[in-house]
N, C-alpha and C positions, 0 to 999 in steps of 0.2 A: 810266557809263550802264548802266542796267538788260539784260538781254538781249532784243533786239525778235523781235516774233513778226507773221509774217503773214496777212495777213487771205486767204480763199478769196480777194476779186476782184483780188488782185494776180498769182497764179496764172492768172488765167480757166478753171480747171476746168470753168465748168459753160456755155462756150461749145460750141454744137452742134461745130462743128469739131477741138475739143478733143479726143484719144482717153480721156481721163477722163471726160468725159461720159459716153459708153455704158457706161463701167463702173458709175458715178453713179445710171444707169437701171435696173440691173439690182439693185441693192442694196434691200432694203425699208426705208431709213431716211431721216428726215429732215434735210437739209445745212441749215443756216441760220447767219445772219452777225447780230449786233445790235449796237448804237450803244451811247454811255453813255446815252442816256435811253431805251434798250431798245425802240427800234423796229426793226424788219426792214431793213435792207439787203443782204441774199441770201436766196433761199429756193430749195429743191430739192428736192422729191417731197415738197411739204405735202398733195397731197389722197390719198399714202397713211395718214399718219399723224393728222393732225389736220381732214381733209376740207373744208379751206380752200381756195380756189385763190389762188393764187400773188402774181393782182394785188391781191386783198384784202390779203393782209399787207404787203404791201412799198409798197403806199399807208398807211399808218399806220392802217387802219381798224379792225383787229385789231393788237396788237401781243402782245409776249411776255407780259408779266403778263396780260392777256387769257385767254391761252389755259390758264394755270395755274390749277388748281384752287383756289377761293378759302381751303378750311381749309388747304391748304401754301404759303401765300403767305411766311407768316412764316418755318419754316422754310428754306424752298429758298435764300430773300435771307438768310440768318444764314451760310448756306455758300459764298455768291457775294462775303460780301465780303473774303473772302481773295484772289478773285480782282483784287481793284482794287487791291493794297496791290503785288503782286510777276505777273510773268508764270509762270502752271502749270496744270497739268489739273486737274480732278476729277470725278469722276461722282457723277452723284444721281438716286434715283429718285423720284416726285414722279406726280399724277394732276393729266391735263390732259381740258379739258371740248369736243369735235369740233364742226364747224357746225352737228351736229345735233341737240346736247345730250348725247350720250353720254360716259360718263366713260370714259378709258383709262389704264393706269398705264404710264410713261414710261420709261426708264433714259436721261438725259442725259450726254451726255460731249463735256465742252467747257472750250475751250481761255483764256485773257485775252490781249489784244490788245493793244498800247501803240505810240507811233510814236518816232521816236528822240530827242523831249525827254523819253522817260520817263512820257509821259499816259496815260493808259489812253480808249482809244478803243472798245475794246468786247468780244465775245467770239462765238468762232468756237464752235460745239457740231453735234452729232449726238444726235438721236433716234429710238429703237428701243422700237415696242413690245413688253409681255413682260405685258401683262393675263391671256393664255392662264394665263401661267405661272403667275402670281400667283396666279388664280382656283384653279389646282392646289394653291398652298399653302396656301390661305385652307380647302381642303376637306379638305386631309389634315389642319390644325388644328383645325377642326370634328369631324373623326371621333375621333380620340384621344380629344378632350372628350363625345363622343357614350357612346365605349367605355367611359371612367371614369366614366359615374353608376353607380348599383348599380342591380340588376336588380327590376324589378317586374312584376305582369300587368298592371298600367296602362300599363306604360312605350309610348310611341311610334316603337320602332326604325324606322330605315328603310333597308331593303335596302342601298344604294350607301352608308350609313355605317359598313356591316361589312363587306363585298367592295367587290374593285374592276367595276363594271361593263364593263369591254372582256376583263377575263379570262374573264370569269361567259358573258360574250354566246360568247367563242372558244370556250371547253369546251362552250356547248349548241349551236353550231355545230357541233363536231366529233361531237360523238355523235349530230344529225340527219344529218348526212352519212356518217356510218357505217353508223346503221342503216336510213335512208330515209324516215322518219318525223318526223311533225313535232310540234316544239318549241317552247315559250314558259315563260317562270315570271311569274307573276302575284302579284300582292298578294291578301289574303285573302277582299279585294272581289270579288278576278275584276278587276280592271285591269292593264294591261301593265306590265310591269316590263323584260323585253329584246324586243330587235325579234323576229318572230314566225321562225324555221328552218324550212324546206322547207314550208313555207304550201301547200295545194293550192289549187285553184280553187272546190273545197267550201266551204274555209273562207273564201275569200275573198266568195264568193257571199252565205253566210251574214251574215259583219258587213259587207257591204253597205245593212244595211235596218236602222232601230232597233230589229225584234221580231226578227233574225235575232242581234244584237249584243248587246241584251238576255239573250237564250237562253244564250249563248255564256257572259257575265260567270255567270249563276244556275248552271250546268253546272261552272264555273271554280270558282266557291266551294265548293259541294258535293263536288267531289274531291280538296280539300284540309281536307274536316274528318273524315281520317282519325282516328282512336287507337288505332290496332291498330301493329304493326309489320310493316304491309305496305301494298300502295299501293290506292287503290281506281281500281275502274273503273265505264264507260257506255256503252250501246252507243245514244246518240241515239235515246232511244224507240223503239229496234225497229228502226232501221233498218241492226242489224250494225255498224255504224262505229265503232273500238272507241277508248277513251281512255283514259287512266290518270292520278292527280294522287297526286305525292309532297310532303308537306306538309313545309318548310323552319322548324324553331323552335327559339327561344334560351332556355333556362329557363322553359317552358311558354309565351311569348309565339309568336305563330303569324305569323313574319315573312312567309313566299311560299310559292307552290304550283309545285312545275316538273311541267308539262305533257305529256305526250305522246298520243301518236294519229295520228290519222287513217288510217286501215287497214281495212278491209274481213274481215270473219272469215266470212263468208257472205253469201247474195245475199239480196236483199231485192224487194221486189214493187215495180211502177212504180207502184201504186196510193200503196203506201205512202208514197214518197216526194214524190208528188203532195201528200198528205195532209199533209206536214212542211213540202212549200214553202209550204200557201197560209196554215199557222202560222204562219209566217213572213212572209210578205209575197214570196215567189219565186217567181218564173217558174218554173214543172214539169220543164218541157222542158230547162233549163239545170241543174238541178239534177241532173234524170238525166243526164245529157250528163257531168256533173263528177263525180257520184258511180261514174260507170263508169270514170273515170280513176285513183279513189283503190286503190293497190296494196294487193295481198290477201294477207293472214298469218292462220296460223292462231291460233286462241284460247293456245294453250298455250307457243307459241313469242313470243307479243307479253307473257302474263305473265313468263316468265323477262327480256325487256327492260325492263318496266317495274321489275322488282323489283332489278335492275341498277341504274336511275337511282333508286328507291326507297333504296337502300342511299349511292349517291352525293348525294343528297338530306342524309340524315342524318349522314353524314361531314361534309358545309359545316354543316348544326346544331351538331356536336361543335366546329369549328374557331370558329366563328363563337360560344362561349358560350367556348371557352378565349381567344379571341380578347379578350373583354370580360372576362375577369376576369384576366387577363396586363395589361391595359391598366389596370383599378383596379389590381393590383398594384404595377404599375411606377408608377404617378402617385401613390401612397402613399408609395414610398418615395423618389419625387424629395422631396417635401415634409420627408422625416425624416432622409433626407442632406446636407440644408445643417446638421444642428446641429455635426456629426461635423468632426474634425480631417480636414487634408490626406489623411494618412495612411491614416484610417477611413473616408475617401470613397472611395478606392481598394478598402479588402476589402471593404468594402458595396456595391461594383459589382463587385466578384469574385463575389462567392456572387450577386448576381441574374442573373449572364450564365451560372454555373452552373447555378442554378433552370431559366434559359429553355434552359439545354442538353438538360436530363432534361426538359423539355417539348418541343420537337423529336424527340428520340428518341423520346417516345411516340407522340407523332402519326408519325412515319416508321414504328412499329414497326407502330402499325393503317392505316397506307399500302401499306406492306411485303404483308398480310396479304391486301388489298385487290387487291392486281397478281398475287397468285398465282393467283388463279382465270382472270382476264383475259388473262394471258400463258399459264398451262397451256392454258385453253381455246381459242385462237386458233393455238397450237400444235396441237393437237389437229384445229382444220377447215382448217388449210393442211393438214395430210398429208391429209385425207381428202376435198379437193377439189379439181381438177382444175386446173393451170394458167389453163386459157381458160374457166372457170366465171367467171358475170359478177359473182359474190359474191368469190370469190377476192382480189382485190385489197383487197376491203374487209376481210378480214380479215387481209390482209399492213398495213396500215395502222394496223390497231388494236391488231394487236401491235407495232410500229413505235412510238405512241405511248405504247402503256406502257410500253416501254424505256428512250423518253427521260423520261418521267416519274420513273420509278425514277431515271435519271442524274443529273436536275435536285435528286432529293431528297438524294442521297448531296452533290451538290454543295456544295447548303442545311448540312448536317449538318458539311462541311466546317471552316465558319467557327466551330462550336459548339468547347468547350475541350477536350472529349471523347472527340472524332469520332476513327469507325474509322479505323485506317493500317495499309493492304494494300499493299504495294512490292511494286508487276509490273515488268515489260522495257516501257520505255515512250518513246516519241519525245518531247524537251523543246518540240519545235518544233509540236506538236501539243497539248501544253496551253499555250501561248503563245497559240495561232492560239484556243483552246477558252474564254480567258478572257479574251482580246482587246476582245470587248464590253463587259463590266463593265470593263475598264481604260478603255475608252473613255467611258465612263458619266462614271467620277470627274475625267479631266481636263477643264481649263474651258475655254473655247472660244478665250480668248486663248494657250493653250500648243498648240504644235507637238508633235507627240509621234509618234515615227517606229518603226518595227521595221525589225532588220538580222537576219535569221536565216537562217545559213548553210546549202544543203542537205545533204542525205544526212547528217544527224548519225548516229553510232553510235547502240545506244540508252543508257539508265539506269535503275538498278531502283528505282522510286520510287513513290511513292503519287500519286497525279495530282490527288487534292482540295487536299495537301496544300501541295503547287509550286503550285498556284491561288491559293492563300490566301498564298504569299509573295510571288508577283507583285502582286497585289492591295493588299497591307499597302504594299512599296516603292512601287509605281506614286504610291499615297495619301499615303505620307510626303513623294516627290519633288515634288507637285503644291503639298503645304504649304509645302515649302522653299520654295517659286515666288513672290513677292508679286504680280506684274503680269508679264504674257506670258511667255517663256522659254519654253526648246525640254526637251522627255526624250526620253534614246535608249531604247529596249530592243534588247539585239545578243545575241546566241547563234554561237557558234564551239567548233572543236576548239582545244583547247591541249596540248601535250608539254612538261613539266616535267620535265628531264633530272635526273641524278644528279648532286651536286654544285654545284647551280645556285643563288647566292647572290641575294642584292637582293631585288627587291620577292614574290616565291615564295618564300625560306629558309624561313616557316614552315610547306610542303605539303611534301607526300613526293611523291618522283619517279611519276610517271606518265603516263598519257594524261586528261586530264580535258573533259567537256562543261561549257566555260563561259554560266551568263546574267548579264549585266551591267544596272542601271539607272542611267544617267547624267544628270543634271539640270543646270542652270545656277542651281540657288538657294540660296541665302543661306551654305550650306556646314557644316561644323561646328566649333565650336571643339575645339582642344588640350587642353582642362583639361575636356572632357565626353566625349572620345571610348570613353576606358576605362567611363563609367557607360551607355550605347545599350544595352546587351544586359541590364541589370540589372533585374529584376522590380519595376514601380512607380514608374521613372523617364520623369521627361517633363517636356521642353522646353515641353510646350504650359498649362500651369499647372492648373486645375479641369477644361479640357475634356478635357484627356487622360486616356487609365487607364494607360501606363505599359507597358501589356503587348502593344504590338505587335511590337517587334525584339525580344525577351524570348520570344517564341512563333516568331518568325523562326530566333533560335536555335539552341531546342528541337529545333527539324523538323528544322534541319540538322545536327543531332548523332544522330538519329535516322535520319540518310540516311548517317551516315561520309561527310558534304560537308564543307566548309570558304567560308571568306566572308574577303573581302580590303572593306575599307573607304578608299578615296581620296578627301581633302576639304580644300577651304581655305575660310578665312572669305570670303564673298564671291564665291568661284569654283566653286560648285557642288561634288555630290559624286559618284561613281562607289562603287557596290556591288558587286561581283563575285561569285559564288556556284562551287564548282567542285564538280560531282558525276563520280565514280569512272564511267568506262565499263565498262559490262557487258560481260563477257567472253565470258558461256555463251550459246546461242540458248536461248531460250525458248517451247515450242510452247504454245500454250494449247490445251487440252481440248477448247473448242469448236470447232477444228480436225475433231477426229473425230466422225462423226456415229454414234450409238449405237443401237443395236436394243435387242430384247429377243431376237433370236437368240444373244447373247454372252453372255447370264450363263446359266448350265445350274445354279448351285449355290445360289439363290435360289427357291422358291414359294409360300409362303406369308409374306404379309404385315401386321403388325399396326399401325396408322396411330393415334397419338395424339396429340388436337390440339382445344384448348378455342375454338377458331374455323372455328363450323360450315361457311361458305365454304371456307375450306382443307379443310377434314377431306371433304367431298363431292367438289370439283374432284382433290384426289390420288387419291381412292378410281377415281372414272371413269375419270382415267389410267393407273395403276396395272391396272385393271380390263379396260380397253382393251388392254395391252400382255400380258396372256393370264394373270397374277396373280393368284393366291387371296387377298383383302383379307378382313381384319373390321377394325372402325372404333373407337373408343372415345372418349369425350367430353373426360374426364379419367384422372390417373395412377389411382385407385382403381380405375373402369371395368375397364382394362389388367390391371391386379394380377387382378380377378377371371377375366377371360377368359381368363388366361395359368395361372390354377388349374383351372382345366376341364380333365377327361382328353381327352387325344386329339386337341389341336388342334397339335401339330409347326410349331409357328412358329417360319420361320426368320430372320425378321427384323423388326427394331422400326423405325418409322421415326415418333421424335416431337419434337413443342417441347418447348423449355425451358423456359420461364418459362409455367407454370399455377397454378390456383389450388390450396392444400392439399398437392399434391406436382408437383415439378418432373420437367423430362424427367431429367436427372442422376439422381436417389433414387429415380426407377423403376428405371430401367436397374440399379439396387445393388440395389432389395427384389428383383427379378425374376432377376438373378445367383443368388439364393439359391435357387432352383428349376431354374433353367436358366443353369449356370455357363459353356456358348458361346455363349449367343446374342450374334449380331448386332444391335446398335443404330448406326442415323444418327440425330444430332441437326438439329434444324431452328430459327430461330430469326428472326423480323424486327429484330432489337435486333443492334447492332454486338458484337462481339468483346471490347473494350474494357470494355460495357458490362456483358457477361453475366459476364466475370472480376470483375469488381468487387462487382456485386450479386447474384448467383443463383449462379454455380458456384464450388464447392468444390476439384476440378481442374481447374489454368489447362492443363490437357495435351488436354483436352475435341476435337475438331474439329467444325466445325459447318457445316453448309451453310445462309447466308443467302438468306432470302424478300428479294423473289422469285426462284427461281430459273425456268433453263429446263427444260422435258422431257429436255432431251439432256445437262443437266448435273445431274438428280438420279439417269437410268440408268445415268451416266458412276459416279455415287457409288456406286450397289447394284454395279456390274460388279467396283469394284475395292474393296470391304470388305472382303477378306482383308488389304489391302495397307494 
């Protein structure tokens, strides 16, 4: 006899007195029960799903094929009939059509039924919609195909198929709420593109009325058909109210305009404003009334913000035009990688995951460069503003945010092949907790997945992007082990590895170690592949793989003097072990100490070079600020000459690396030859890694990474004897 399976009404599950019921009620999914001729005999929470009620279905007047989409009819029944041969599950996704005509796409998961002569009597299923999801994917594969045409002035881009709009809306949210002022980016029409940021009553007054709305769209366009490289402004006919449009574009097509305004630079006459409502179609009185509420900046201080988002403007152009030609790229060579062997598939996704490295690093390098002004400067109006100044907080915020920005992009740069590796004193259980979310991301909703992390770990001297990206890589390998549900541990503990201690440790050296382990319940690995895991280009997963996950796993851990224990059976899941050396010494960090310019007495004059006008001003100010003799110079040439002028006693160079014609390195050498002490700090947004490789000559160079803080570039001048 077959193995009998039961139907819900034998259970009575979905009886009110049932304590399954209210569990039943709580779920957003569809229970339902059908016959072999596929009519309803149980139904449970149909008018969330298919917006049927209950007694329609289960009177035969709708039945299951009914509610299925007529072009997956055929399909869905080609999958079903496995169910009537044997009792077993399977899932299928499939689009079903609601009472009110609307299409939803389904994920069914359901069971075959049989009684104990072996009949097949019918099938128990669950339904959950995932239309949301779907419509997600259907847009991220519309946009890739969007990004891959080549570029024209005809083309019809459209905003939301180069950015994501909920990130676009949070960043112009965060910068009207920083700076008080109100925000929107608009299409080239003058039509909305994100929802409007701190809107006043002005403007709401305004596109209340179609000549007020109209005004607004004609205004909207006009200030985005800059071609200067700066933002334009309008002061509403006179009435002082100032506004600014930085125009958004992708290889000369003119995607958006991002907006700002609403500000007051001077007072205006009631006559005037009289004058502009009845242009409008508004009431006088209400307009005055709003326009005395819109906050007052001066002209001078509202251009340095607009030309802030002017600049942030043109960085999403830059991302948004490498964006589409990274995407022809890579869809080029999907197409010219299937001709290629196993093998040649592999290095032809080596060198493109290279390419997109040294793209990352660029854009991190003019992101880098970007944070420097924003974080010196925000440094800069905390010291010189008062605790209970009602501005204060707003600039504790927004240096705040470009810290984490900067973290986020070191993060990003992480995963690159490349990426800087800085080993600080670091808590394991803090980059655990740090990359928790993205671990969370990748498992699927049927796996269990638990953290054990022990407290008060010592710490270890580790690079923290780097133990991300191993978390990360195991987390993804244990989840594919996984076919259907299963549990992953992640555990974190002290271990002491004694002297002389054989078995499963013989191959660590005695010590104290912070263990992280990943432990899985899936599929396990075999004996005859266990020696190949860590071998560059190998993989279990056939074309989808590149081979270089545990291969990179490795790497890092040879580069930590860690060690890795492997536990696995076919079948019974596998356990990963990692053991990092405990750090011995304390480690204070720099920013600990907070730095004056009372401390360096053997420093005055300074000579700043730096082919990115933004840095080269923001250092000059602070530097200037902190009571310093600055001169500035553009590039190395600039330098060289100013540095031949009698009489200028410079005692210190402070420049980038990486310029145009001569590098910071071949300065600091032509400029030796005139002045064999001087003092040079190098500066650079490009990682460590990346400047030995491509630009400097000695790997012995030190360099202070953009962005830094105010307290850790004085921290650099105090101790440049050392």
């Amino acid at each position: 006899m077959k193995y009998q399976t039961q139907s819900f009404n034998e259970f009575d599950i979905v009886k009110p007195e049932n304590k399954f019921f209210r569990l039943l009620n709580g779920i957003p999914a569809m229970f339902y029960q059908i016959n072999a001729a596929w009519s309803f005999e149980l139904v449970h929470n149909s008018e969330i799903i298919c917006k049927y009620k209950k007694g329609k279905l289960l009177s035969n007047q709708v039945n299951w094929l009914d509610l299925m989409h007529p072009d997956d009819h055929d399909r869905v029944l080609r999958g079903v009939r496995d169910l009537l041969g044997n009792p077993q599950t399977i899932t299928q996704k499939y689009r079903i059509i609601d009472a009110y005509g609307k299409v939803h796409w389904v994920n069914d998961h359901k069971t075959s039924i049989f009684n104990p002569q072996d009949e097949f009597m019918g099938i128990n299923g669950v339904l959950v919609d995932f239309t949301e999801h779907r419509r997600i994917e259907e847009a991220l594969e519309n946009r890739l195909m969007a990004l891959s045409k080549p570029l024209s002035k005809d083309s019809k881009f459209l905003f939301n198929q180069l950015f994501n709009l909920n990130e676009i809306q949070e960043l112009q949210n965060h910068i009207a709420d920083t700076t008080r002022l109100c925000s929107i980016i608009v299409t080239p029409d003058g039509w909305s593109i994100t929802k409007p940021s701190n809107f006043s009553r002005l403007a709401s007054l305004v596109n209340n009325t179609p000549e007020g709305r109209n005004y607004c769209r004609e205004s909207y366009k006009k200030l985005g058909q800059s071609d200067k490289n700066e933002p334009l402004f309008n002061d509403c006919e006179g009435l002082g109210v100032l506004n600014a449009g930085a125009p958004i574009t992708i290889g000369g097509v003119h995607l958006a305009t991002w907006i700002i305004g609403q500000v007051r630079s001077q007072q205006s006459s009631a006559e005037g404003i009289i004058q502009f409502a009845k242009k409008l179609n508004i009431d006088g009185d209400d307009l005055i009334s709003a326009y005395k509420e819109l906050p007052i900046l001066s002209r001078p201080r509202f251009e340095k913000i607009a030309k802030t988002v002017f600049l942030i403007a043109e960085k999403l152009s830059q991302l948004a035009y490498q964006n589409v030609q990274h995407s022809r790229f890579v869809n080029e060579k999907e197409k010219s990688i299937r001709k290629y062997s196993s093998y040649e598939k592999h290095q032809e996704l080596a060198r493109n995951m290279e390419i997109l490295g040294e793209l990352s690093y660029s854009i991190a390098h003019d992101l880098n460069n970007l944070f420097v002004p924003i974080m010196s400067y925000s440094e800069i109006l905390k010291k010189n503003l008062k605790t209970d100044e009602k501005y204060h907080h707003y600039v504790k915020n927004l240096a705040e945010s470009a810290k984490k920005a900067h973290e986020l992009i070191n993060r990003i740069l992480a995963f690159s092949s490349q990426e800087a590796f800085n080993r600080e004193s670091i808590d394991i259980n803090m980059i655990v907790q740090e990359f928790k979310p993205i671990v969370n991301k990748i498992i699927h909703e049927d796996t269990e997945i638990e953290f054990h992390l022990q407290n008060t770990l010592p710490s270890i001297k580790a690079d923290q992007n780097s133990i991300g990206q191993i978390i990360v890589n195991l987390a993804k390998n244990a989840q594919e082990a996984i076919k259907k549900g299963g549990r992953i541990e992640i555990r974190t503990k002290l271990l002491e590895i004694k002297d002389g201690r054989g078995g499963e440790f013989h191959t660590i050296e005695p010590g104290i170690y912070v263990t992280l382990s990943i432990k899985d319940t899936g599929c396990g690995i075999h004996d005859d592949i266990k020696n190949n895991i860590f071998t560059p280009y190998f993989s279990t997963k056939g074309d989808i793989g590149t081979g270089m996950g545990l291969a990179n796993v490795y790497k890092i851990l040879e580069m930590h003097q860690a060690h890795i224990k492997i536990g696995s059976k076919p079948k019974r899941g596998t356990k990963i072990t990692l053991f990092f050396p405990v750090l011995q010494e304390d480690i204070i960090s720099n920013n600990d100490r907070k730095q004056s310019r009372e401390f360096i007495k053997n420093i005055n004059k300074v000579l700043i070079v730096d082919d990115n006008k933004f840095v080269l001003s923001t250092l000059r100010d602070f530097l200037t600020q902190e009571k310093f003799d600055v001169i500035v110079a553009k590039n190395g040439a600039e330098a060289l000459d100013i540095i031949k002028e009698p009489n200028q006693n410079i005692d210190l160079i402070l420049t980038d690396i990486v310029m145009p014609e001569m590098n910071g390195e071949q300065l600091h050498n032509a400029v030796s030859q005139y002045l064999p002490d001087i003092k040079t700090i190098f500066i650079s947004g490009y990682p460590k890694a990346v400047l030995d490789e491509y630009y400097l000559e000695n790997p012995d160079i030190d360099c202070l990474h953009k962005p830094f803080s105010t307290s850790e570039l004085l921290d650099k001048i105090e101790n440049i004897d050392n």
